[in-house]
SELUM-82764 format. One record per atom (N, C-alpha, C): x, y, z; residue number from 1; atom name. Coordinates in steps of 0.2 Angstrom, whole numbers, plus 5000, padded with zeros to 4 digits. Layout:
+------+-------+------+-------+-------+
: east : north :   up : lumdo : balum :
+------+-------+------+-------+-------+
:    X :     Y :    Z :   NUM :    CA :
...
+------+-------+------+-------+-------+
END
This chain:
+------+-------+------+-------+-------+
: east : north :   up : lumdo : balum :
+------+-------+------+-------+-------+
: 4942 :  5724 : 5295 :     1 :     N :
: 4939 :  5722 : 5289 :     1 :    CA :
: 4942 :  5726 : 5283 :     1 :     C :
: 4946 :  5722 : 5278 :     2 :     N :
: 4948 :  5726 : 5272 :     2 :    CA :
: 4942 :  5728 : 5266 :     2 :     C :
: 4943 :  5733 : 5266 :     3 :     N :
: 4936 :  5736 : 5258 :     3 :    CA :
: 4940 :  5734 : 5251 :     3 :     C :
: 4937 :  5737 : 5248 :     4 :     N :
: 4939 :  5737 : 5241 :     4 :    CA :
: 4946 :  5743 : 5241 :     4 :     C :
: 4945 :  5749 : 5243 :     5 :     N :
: 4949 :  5753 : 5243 :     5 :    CA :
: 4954 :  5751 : 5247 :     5 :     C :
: 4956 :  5747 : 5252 :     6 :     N :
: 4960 :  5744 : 5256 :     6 :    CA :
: 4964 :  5749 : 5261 :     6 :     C :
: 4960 :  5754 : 5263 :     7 :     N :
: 4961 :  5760 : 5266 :     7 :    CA :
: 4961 :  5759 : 5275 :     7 :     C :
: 4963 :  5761 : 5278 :     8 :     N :
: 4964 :  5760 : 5286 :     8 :    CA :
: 4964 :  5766 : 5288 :     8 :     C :
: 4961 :  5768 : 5293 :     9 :     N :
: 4963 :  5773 : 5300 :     9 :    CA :
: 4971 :  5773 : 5301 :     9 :     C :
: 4973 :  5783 : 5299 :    10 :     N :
: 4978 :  5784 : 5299 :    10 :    CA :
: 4982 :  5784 : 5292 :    10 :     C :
: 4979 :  5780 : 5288 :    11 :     N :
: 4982 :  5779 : 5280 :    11 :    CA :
: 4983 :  5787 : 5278 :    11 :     C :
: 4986 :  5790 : 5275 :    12 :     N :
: 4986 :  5798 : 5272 :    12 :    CA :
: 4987 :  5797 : 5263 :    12 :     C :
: 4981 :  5799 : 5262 :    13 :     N :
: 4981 :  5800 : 5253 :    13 :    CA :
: 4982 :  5808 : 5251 :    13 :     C :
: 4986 :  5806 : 5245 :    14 :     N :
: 4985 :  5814 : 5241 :    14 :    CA :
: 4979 :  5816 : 5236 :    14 :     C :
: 4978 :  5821 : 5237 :    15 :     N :
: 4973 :  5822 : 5232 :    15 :    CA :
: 4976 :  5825 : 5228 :    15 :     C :
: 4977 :  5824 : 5222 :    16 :     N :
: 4981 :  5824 : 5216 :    16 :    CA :
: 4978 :  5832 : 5212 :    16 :     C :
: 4974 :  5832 : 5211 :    17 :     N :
: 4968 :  5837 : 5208 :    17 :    CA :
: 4972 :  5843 : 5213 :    17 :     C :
: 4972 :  5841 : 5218 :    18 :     N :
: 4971 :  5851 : 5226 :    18 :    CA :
: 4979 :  5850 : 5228 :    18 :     C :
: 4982 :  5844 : 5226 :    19 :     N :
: 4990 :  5844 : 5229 :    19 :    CA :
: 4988 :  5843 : 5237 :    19 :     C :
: 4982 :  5841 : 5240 :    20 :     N :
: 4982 :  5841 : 5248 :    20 :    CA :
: 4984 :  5833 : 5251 :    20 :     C :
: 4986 :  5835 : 5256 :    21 :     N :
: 4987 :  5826 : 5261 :    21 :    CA :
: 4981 :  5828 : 5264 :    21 :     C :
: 4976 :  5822 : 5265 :    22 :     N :
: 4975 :  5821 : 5271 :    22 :    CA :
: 4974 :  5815 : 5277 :    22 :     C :
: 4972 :  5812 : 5281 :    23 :     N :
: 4973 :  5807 : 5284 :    23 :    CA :
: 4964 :  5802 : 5284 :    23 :     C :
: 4965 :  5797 : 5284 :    24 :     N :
: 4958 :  5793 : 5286 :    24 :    CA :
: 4959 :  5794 : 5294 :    24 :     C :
: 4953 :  5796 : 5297 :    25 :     N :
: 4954 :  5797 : 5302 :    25 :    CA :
: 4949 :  5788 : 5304 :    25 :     C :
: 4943 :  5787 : 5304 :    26 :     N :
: 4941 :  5779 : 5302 :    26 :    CA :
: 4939 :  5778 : 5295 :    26 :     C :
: 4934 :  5770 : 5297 :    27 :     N :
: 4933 :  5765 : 5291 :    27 :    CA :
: 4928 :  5764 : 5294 :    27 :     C :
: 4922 :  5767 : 5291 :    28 :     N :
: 4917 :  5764 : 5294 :    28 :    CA :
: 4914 :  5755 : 5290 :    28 :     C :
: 4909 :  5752 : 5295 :    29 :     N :
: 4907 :  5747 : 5295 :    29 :    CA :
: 4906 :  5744 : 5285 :    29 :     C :
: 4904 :  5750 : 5281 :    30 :     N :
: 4904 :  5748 : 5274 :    30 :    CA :
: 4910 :  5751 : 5270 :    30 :     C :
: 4913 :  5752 : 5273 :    31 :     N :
: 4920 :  5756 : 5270 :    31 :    CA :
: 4920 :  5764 : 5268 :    31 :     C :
: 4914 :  5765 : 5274 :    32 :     N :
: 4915 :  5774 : 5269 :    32 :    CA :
: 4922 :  5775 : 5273 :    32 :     C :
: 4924 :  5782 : 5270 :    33 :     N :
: 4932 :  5783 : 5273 :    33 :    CA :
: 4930 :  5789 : 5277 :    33 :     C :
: 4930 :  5790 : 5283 :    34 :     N :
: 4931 :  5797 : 5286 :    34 :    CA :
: 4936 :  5800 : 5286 :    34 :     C :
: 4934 :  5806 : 5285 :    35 :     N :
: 4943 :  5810 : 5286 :    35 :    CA :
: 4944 :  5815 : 5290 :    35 :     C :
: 4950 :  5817 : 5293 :    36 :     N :
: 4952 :  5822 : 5298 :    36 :    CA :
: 4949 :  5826 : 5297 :    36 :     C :
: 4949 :  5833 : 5301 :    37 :     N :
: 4946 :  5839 : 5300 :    37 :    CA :
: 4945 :  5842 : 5295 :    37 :     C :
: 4950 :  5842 : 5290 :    38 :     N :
: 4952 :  5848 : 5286 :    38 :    CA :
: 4949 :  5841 : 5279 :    38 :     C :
: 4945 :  5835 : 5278 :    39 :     N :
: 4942 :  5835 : 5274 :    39 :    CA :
: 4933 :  5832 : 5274 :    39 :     C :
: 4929 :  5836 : 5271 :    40 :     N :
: 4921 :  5830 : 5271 :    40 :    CA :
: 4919 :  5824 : 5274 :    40 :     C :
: 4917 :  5823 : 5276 :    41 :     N :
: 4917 :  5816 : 5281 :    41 :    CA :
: 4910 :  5811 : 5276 :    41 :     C :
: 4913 :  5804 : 5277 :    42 :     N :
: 4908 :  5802 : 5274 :    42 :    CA :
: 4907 :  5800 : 5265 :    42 :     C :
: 4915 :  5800 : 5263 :    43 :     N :
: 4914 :  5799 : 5259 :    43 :    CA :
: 4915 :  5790 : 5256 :    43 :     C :
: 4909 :  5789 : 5253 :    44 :     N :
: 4908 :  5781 : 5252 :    44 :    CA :
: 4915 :  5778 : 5247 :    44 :     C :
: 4913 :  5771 : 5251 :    45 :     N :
: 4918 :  5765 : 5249 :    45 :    CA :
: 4921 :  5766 : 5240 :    45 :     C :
: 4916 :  5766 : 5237 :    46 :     N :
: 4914 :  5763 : 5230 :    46 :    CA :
: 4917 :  5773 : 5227 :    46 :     C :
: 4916 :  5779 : 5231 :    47 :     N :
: 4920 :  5784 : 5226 :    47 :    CA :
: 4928 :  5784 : 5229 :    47 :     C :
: 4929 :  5782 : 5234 :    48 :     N :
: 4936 :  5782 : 5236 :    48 :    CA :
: 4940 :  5777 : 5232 :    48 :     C :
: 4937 :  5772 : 5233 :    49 :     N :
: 4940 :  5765 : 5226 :    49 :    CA :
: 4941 :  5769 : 5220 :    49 :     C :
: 4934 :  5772 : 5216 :    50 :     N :
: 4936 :  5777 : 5209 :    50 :    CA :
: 4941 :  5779 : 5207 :    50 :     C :
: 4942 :  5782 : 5215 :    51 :     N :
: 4945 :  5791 : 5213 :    51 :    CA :
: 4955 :  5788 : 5214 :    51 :     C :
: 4954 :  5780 : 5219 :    52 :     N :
: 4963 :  5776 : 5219 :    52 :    CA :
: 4963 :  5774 : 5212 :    52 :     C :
: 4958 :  5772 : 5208 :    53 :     N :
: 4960 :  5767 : 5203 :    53 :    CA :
: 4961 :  5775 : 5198 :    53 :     C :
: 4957 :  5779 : 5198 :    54 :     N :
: 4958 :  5784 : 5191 :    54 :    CA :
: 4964 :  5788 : 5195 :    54 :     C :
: 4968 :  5788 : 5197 :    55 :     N :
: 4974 :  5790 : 5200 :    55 :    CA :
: 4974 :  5799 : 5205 :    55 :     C :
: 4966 :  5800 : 5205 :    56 :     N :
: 4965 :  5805 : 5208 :    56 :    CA :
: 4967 :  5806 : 5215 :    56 :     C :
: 4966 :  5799 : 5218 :    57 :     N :
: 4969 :  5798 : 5224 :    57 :    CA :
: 4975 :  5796 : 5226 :    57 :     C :
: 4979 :  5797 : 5229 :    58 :     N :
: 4985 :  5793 : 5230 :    58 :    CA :
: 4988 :  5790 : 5238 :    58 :     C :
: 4989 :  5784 : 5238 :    59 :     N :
: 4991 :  5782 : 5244 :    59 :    CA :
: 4998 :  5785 : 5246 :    59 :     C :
: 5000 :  5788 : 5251 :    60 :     N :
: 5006 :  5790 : 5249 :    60 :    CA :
: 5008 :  5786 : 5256 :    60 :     C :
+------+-------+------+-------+-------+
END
C-alpha cells in the first residue's frame, strides 16, 4: 500500500538537519514509518510527509 510519503521498507532517507542516513525498516498499516535501530520508532505518516515536502528529509 503506498502512503502519502511514498516510503517502503528499506528505502534510506537523510536527515538533512543531523547529516544521518537512516533506513525504513517497515510501513506500518497507516503509514507510520519504523526505523532501524539507530532511529525512534513510530514515527507518523503525516510528519514523515512534512519533513520530505520541507526538504528536512531526503530520499536518497
Amino acid at each position: 500500500m503506498s502512503h502519502e510519503h511514498g516510503l517502503e521498507a528499506g528505502d534510506e532517507i537523510r536527515d538533512i538537519g543531523f547529516g544521518k542516513l537512516s533506513t525504513v525498516r517497515e510501513v506500518g498499516e497507516e503509514g507510520d514509518v519504523f526505523w532501524e535501530a539507530d532511529r525512534k520508532d513510530g514515527e507518523s505518516a503525516n510528519q514523515v510527509a512534512a519533513r520530505l515536502e520541507s526538504g528536512r528529509y531526503e530520499i536518497v
